[in-house]
VOVEXMAR-355485 format. One record per atom (N, C-alpha, C, CB): residue number from 1; z, x, y; atom name; chain. Coordinates in steps of 0.001 Angstrom, whole numbers, plus 500000, padded with zeros to 6 digits. Each point is the difference from the previous one (the first is absolute). Glycine has a CB too. Layout:
<pts>
{NUM, {Z, X, Y}, "CA", "A"} ...
</pts>
This chain:
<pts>
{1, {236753, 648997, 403762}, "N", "A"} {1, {498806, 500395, 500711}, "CA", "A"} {1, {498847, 499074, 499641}, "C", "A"} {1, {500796, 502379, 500048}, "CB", "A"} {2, {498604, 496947, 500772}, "N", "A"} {2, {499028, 499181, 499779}, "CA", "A"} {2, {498840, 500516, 500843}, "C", "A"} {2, {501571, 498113, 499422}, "CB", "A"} {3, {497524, 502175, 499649}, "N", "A"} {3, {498489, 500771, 500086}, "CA", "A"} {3, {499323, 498610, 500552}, "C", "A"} {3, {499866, 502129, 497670}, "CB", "A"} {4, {499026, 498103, 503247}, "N", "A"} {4, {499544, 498568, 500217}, "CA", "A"} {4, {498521, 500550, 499378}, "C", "A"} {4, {501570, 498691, 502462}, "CB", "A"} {5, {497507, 500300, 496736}, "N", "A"} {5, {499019, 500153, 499413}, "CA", "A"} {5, {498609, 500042, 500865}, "C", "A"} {5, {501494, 499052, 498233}, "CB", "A"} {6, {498183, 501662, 501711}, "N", "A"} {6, {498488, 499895, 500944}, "CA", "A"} {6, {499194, 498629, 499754}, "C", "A"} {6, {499614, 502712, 499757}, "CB", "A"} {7, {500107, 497258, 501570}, "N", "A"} {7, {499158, 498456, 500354}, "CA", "A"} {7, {498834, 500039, 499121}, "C", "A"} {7, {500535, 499735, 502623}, "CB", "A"} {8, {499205, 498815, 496583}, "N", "A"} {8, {498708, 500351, 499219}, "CA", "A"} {8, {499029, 499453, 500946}, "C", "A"} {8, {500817, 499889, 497489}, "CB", "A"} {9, {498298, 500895, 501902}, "N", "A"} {9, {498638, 499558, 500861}, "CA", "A"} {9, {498993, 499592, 499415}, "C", "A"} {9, {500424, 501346, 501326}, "CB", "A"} {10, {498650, 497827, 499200}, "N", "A"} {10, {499205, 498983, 499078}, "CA", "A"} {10, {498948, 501213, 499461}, "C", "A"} {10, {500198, 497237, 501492}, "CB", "A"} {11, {499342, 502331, 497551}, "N", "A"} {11, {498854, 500393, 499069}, "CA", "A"} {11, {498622, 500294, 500946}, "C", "A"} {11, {501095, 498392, 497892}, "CB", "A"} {12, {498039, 501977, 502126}, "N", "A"} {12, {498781, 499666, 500685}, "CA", "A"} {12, {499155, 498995, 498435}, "C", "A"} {12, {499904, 502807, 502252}, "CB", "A"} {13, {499320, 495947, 498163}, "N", "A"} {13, {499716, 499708, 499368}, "CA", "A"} {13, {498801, 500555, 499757}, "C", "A"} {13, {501439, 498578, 500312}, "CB", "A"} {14, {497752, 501175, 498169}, "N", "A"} {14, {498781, 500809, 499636}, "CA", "A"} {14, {498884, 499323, 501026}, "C", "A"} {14, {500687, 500537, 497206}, "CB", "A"} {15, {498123, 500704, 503102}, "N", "A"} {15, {499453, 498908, 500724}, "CA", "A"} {15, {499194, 499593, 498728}, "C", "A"} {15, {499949, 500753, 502754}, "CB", "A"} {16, {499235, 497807, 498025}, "N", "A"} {16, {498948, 499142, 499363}, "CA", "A"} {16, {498639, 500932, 499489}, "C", "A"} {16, {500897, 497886, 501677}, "CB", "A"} {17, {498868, 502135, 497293}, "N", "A"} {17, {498492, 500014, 499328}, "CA", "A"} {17, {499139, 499687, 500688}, "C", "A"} {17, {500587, 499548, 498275}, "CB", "A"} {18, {498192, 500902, 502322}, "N", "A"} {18, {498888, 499445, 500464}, "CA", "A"} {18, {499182, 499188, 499115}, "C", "A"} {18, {500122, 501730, 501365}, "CB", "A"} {19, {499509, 498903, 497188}, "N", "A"} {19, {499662, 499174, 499024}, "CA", "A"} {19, {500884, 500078, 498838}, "C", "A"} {19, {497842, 500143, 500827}, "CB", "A"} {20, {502143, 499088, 498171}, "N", "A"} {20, {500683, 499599, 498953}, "CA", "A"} {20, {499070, 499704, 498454}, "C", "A"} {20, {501640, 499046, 502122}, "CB", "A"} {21, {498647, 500853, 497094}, "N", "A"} {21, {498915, 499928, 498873}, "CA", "A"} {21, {500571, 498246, 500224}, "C", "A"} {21, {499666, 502895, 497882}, "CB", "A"} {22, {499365, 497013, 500814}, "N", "A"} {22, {499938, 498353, 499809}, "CA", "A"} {22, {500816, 499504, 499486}, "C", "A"} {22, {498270, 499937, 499883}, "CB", "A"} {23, {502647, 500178, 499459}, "N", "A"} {23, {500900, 499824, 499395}, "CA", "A"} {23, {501286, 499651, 501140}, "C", "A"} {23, {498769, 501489, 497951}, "CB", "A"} {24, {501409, 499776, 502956}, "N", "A"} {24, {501288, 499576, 500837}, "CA", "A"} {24, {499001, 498962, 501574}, "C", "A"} {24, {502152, 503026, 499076}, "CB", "A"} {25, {496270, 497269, 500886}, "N", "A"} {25, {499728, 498845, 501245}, "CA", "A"} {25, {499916, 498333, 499529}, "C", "A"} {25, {498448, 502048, 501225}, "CB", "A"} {26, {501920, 498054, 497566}, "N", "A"} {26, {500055, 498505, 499170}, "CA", "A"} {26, {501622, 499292, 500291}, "C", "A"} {26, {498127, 501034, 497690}, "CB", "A"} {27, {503027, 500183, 502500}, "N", "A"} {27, {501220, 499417, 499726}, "CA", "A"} {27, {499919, 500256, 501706}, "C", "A"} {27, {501359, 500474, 497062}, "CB", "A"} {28, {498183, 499822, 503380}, "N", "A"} {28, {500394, 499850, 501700}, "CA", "A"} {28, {498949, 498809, 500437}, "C", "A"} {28, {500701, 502893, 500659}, "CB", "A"} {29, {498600, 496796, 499021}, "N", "A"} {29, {499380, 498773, 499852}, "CA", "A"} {29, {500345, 498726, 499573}, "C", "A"} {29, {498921, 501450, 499867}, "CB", "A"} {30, {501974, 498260, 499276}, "N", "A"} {30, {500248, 499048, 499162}, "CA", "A"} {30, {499080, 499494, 498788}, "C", "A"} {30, {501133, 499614, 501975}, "CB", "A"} {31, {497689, 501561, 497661}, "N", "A"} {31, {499019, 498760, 499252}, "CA", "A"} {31, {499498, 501260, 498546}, "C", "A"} {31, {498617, 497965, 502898}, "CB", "A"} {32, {501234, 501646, 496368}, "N", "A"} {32, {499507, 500647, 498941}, "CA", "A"} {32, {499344, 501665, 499988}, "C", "A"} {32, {499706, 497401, 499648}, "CB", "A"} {33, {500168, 503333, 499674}, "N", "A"} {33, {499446, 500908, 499803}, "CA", "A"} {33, {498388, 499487, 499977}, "C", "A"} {33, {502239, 501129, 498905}, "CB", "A"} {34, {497506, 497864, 500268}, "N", "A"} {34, {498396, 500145, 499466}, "CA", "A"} {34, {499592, 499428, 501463}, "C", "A"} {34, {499772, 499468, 496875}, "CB", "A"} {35, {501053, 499418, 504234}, "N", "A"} {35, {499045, 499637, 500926}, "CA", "A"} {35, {500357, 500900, 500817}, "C", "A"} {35, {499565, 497760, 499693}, "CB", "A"} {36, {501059, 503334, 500196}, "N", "A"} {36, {499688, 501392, 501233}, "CA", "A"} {36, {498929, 501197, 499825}, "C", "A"} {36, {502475, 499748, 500317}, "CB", "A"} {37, {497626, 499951, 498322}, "N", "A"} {37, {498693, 500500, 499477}, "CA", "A"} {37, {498815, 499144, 500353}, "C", "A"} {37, {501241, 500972, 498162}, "CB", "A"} {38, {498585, 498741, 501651}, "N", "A"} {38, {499221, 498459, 500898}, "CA", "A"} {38, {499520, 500017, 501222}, "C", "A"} {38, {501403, 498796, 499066}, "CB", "A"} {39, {499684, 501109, 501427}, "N", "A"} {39, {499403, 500656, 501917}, "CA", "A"} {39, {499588, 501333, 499867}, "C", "A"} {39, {501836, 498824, 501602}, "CB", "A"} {40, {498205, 501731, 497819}, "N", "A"} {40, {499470, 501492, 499960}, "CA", "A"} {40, {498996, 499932, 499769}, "C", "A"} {40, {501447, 501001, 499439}, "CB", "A"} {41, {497784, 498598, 499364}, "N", "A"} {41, {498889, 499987, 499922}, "CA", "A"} {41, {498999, 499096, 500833}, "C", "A"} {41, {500958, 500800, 498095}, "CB", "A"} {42, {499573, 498346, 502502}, "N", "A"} {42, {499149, 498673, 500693}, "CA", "A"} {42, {498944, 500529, 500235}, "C", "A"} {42, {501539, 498741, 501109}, "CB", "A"} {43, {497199, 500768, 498443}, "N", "A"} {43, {498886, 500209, 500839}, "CA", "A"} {43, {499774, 500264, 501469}, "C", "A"} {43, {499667, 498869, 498358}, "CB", "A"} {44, {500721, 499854, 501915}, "N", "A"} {44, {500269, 499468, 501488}, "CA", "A"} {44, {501307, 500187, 500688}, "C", "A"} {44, {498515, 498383, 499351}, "CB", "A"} {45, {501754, 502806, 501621}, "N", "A"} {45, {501247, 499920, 501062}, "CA", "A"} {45, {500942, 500213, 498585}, "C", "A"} {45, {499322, 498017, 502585}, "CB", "A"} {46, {500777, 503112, 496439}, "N", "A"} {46, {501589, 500313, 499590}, "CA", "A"} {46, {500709, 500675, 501095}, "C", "A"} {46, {499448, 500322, 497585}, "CB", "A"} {47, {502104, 499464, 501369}, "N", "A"} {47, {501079, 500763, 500880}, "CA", "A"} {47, {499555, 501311, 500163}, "C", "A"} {47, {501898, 498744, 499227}, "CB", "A"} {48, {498626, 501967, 501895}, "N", "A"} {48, {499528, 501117, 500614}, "CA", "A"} {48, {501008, 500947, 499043}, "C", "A"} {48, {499142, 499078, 502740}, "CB", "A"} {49, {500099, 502017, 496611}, "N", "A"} {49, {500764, 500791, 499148}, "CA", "A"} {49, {498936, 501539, 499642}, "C", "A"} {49, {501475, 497390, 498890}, "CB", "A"} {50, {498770, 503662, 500680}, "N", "A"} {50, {499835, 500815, 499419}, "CA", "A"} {50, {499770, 500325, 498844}, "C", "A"} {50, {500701, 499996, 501374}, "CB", "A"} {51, {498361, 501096, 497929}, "N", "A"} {51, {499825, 499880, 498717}, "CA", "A"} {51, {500429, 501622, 499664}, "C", "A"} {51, {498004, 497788, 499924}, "CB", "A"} {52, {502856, 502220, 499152}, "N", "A"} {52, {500153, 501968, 499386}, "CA", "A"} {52, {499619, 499730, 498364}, "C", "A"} {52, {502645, 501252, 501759}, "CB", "A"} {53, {496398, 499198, 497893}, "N", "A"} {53, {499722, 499785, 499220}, "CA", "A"} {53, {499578, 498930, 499427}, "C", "A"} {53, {500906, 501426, 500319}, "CB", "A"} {54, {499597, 498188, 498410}, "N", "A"} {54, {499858, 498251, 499750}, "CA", "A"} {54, {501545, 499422, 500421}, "C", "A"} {54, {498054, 500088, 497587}, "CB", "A"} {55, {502391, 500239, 502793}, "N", "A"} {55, {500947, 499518, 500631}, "CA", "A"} {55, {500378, 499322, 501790}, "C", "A"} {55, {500210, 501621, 497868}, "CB", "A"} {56, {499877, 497194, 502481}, "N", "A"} {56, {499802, 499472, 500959}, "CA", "A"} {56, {501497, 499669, 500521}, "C", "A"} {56, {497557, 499314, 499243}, "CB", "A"} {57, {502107, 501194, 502660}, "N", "A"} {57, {501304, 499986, 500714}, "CA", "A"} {57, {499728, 499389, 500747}, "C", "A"} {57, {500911, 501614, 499721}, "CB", "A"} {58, {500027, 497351, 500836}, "N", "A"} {58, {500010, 498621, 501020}, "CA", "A"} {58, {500659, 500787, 501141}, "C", "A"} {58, {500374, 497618, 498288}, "CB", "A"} {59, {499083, 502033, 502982}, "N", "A"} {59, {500421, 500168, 501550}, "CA", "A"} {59, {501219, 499268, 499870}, "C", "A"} {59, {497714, 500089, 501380}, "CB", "A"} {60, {503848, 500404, 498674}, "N", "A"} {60, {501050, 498879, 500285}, "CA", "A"} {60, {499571, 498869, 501349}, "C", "A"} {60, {501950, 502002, 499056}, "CB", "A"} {61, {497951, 498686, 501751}, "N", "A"} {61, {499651, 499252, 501141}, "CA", "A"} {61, {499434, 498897, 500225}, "C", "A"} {61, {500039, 501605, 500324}, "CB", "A"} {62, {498918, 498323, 498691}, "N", "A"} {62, {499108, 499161, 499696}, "CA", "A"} {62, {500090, 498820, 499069}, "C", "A"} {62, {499108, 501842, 500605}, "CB", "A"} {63, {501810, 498381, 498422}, "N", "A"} {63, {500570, 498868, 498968}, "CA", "A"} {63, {500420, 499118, 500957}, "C", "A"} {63, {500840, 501286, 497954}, "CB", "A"} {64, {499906, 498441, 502948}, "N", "A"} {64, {500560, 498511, 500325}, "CA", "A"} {64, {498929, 499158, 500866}, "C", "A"} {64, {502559, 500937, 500056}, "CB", "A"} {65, {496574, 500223, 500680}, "N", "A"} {65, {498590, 499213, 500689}, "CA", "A"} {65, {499628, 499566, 498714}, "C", "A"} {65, {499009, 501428, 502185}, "CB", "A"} {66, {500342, 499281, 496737}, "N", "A"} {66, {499001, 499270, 499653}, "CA", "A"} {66, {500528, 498716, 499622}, "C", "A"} {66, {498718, 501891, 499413}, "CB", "A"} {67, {502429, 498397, 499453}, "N", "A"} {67, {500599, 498882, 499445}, "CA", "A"} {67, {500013, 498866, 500612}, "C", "A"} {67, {501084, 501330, 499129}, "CB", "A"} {68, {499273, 498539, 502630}, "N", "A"} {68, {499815, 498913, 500299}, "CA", "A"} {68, {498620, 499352, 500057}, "C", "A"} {68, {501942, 500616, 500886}, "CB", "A"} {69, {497069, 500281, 499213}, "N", "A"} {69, {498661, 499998, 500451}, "CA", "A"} {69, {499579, 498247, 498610}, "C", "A"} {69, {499426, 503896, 501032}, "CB", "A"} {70, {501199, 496476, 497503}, "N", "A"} {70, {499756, 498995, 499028}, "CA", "A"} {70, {500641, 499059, 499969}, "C", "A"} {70, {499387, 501248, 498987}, "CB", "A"} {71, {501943, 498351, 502016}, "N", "A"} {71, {500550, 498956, 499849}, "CA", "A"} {71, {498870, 498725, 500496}, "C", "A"} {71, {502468, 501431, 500246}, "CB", "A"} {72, {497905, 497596, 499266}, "N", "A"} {72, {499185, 498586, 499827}, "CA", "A"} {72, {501279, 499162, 501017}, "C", "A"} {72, {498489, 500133, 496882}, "CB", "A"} {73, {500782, 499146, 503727}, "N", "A"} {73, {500977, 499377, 501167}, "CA", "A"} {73, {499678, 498318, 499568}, "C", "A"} {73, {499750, 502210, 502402}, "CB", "A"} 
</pts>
C-alpha cells in the first residue's frame, strides 16, 4: 500500500519591516553602523526614519534611495 504524501506548499514569506533599527538598516545597506547613524542624525536631508525613545528606526524603503543619493560619480 503506498500512501501518497500531501503536496507541500510553500511557506508564506514574512512580510518586510517598514522600519528597522540601525543596526539591521546598515547590513541592508552595505555600510557601517556609525555612518547609518550618521544619516540619521544629518543636519541637512537625513535618512527618513523614526524615533521611540532614544532609539532610532530607518524607513526600509528609503535606504536604497538615499544610499544612492551619496554615491560620487
Amino acid at each position: 500500500m503506498d500512501k501518497e504524501s500531501p503536496p507541500i506548499e510553500p511557506t508564506p514569506a514574512e512580510p518586510t519591516p517598514l522600519y528597522v533599527s540601525i543596526p539591521q538598516a546598515s547590513k541592508i545597506a552595505g555600510v557601517s553602523k556609525d555612518m547609518m547613524r550618521k544619516w540619521a542624525d544629518a543636519a541637512y536631508k537625513p535618512i527618513p526614519h523614526i524615533t521611540s525613545g532614544r532609539k532610532k528606526l530607518i524607513r526600509v524603503s528609503a535606504i536604497e534611495a538615499y544610499a544612492m543619493t551619496k554615491e560620487r560619480i
